[in-house]
PAFI-394947 format. One line per field, with one value per residue: residue in one letter; x, y, z of N, C-alpha, C in turn. Coordinates in pm, whole numbers, plus 32768, in hexadecimal, padded with zeros to 4 digits. Example, Ala and Ser with C-alpha at 12.3 -4.5 7.8 and 13.67 -1.06 7.14 Angstrom:
rest: (a  s)
n.u: (8527  8505)
n.v: (7DC7  7F1F)
n.w: (830C  82C4)
ca.u: (84CE  8557)
ca.v: (7E3E  7F96)
ca.w: (830C  82CA)
c.u: (8528  850A)
c.v: (7EB6  8003)
c.w: (830C  8313)
// end
This chain:
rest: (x  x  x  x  x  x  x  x  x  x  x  x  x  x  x  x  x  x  x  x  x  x  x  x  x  x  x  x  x  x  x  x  x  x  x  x  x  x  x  x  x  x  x  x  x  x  x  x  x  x  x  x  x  x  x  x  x  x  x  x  x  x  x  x  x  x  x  x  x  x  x  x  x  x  x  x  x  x  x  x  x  x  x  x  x  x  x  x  x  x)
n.u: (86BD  873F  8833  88D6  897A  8A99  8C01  8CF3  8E44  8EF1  8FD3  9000  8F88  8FAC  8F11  8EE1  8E36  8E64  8DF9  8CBA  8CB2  8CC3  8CAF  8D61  8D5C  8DE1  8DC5  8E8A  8E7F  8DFD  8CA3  8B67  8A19  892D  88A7  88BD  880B  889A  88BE  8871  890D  89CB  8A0E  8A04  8A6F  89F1  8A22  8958  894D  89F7  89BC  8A86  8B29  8B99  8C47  8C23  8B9B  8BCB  8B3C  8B36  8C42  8D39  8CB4  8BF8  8CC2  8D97  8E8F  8F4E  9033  9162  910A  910B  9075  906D  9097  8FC8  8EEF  8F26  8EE8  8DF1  8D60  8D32  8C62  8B76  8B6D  8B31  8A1E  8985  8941  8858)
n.v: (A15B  A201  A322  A355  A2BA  A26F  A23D  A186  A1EB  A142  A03F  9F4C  9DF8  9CC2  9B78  9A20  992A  97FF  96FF  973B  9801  9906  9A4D  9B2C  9C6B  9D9A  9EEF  9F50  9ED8  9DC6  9DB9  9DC1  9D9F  9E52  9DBA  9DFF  9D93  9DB6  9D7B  9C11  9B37  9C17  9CA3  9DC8  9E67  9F0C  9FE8  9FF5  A0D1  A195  A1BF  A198  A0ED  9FA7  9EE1  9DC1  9C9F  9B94  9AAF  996A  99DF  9984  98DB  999E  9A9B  9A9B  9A92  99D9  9A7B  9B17  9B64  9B75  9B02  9BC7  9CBB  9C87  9CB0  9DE9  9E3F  9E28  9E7C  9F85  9FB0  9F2F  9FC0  A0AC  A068  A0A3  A18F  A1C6)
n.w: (9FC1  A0CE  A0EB  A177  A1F7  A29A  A25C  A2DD  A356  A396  A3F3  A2DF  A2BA  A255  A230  A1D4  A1A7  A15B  A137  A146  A0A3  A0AE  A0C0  A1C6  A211  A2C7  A344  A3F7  A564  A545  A5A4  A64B  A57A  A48A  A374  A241  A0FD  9FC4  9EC3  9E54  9F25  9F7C  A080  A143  A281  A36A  A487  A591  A662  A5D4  A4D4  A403  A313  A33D  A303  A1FC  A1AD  A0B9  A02D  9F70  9EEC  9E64  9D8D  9D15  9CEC  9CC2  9BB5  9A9C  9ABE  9B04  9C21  9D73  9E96  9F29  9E7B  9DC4  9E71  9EC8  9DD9  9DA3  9E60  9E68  9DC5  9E32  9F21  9EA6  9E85  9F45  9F34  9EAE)
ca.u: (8715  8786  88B3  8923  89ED  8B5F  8C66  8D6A  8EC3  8F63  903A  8FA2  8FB1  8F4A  8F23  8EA1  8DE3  8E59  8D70  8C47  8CAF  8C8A  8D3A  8D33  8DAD  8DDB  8E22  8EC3  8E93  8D6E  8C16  8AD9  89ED  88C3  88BE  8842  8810  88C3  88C1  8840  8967  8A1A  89D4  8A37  8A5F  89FB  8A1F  88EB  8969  8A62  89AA  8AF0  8B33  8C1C  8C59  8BD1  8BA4  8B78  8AD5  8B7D  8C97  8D7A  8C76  8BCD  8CF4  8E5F  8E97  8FBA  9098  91A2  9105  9104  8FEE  906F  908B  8F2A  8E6F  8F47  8EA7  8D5C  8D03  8CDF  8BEE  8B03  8B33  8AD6  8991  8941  8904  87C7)
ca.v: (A154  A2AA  A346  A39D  A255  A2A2  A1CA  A17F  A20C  A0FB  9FE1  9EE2  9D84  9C65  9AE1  99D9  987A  9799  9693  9784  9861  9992  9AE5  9BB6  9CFC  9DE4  9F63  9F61  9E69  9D8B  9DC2  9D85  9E5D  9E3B  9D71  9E10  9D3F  9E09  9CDE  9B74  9B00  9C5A  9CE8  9E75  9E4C  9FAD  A00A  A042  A169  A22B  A1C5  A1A1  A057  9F6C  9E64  9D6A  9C02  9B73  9A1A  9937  9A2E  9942  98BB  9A07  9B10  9A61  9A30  99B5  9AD5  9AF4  9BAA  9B3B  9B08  9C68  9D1D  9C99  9D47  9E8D  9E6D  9E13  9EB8  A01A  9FAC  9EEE  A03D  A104  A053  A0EE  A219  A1D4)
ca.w: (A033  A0F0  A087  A215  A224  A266  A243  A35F  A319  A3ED  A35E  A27F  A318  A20B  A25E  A17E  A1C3  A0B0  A12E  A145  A003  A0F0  A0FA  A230  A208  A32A  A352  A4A1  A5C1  A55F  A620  A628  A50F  A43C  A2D0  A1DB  A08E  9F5E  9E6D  9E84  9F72  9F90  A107  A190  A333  A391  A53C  A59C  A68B  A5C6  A40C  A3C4  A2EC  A3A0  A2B1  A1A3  A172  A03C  9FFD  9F12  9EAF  9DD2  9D2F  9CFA  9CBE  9C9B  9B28  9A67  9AA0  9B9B  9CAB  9DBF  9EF8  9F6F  9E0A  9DBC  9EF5  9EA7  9D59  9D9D  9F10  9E5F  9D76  9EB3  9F57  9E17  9E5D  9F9D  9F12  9E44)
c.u: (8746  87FC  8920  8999  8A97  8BA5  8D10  8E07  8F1C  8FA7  8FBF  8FD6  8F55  8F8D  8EA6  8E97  8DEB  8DF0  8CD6  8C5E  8CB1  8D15  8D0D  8D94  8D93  8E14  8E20  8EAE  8E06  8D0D  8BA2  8A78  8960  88ED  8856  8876  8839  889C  88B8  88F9  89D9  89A9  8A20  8A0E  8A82  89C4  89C5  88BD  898F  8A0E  8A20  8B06  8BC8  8C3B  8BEB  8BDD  8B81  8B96  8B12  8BD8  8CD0  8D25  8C30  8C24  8D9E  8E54  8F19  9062  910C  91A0  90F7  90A7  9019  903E  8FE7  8EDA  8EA4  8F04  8E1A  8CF3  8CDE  8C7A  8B55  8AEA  8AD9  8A62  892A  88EE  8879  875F)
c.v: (A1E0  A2A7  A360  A338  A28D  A230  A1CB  A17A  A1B4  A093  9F58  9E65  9D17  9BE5  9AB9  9953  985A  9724  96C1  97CA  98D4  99E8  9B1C  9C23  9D64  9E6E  9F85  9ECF  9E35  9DA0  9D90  9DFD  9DF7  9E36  9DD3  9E0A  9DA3  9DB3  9C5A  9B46  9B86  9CC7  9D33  9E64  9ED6  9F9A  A05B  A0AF  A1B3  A244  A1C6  A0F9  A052  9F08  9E37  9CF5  9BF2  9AC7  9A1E  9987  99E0  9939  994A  9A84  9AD9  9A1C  99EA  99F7  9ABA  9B46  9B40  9B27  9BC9  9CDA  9CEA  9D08  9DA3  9E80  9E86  9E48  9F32  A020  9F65  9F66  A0A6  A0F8  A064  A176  A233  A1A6)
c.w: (A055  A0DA  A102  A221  A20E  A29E  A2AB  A303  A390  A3B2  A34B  A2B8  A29E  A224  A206  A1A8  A159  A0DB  A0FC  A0CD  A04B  A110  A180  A215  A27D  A332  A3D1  A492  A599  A5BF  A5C4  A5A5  A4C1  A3D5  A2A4  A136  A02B  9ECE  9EA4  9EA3  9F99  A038  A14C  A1FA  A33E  A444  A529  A5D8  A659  A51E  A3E7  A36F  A31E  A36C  A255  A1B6  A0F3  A048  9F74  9EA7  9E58  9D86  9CE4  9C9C  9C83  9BE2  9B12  9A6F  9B25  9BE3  9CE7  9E19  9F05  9EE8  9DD0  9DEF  9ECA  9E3E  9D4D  9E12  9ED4  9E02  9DD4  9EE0  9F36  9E43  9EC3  9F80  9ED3  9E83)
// end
């Protein structure tokens, strides 16, 4: 994966589908962008004008990342978005 991707310094916007299991994570105002698969159900939405990543989804987040502890939906993603990102780089 190229290393050019940069990461939007706008505010973080996260919403969760308890029916669906699904995170969205947004830096800024949600748009439109290209998936691209990091991990089986973890997906980097990079704008296909600027390469900048503009959010994540992740596929079946509770079940996947929420353990026992007491984070929360929010303190999860802070924990776990810079290790998805990490994985742009390689």
């Amino acid at each position: 994966m190229a290393t050019s991707k940069k990461i939007s310094k706008q505010a973080l916007s996260i919403d969760y589908d308890q029916g669906a299991d699904v995170l969205y994570i947004s830096f800024g105002k949600p748009k439109p962008a290209i998936c691209v698969e990091m991990d089986d159900g973890d997906l980097v939405r990079i704008d296909a004008y600027t390469d900048k990543v503009v959010g994540i989804t992740i596929i079946d987040f509770k079940k996947r990342y929420m353990d026992r502890s007491s984070l929360n939906i929010e303190e999860t993603a802070n924990k776990i978005v810079p290790g998805i990102l990490a994985q742009l780089k390689h």
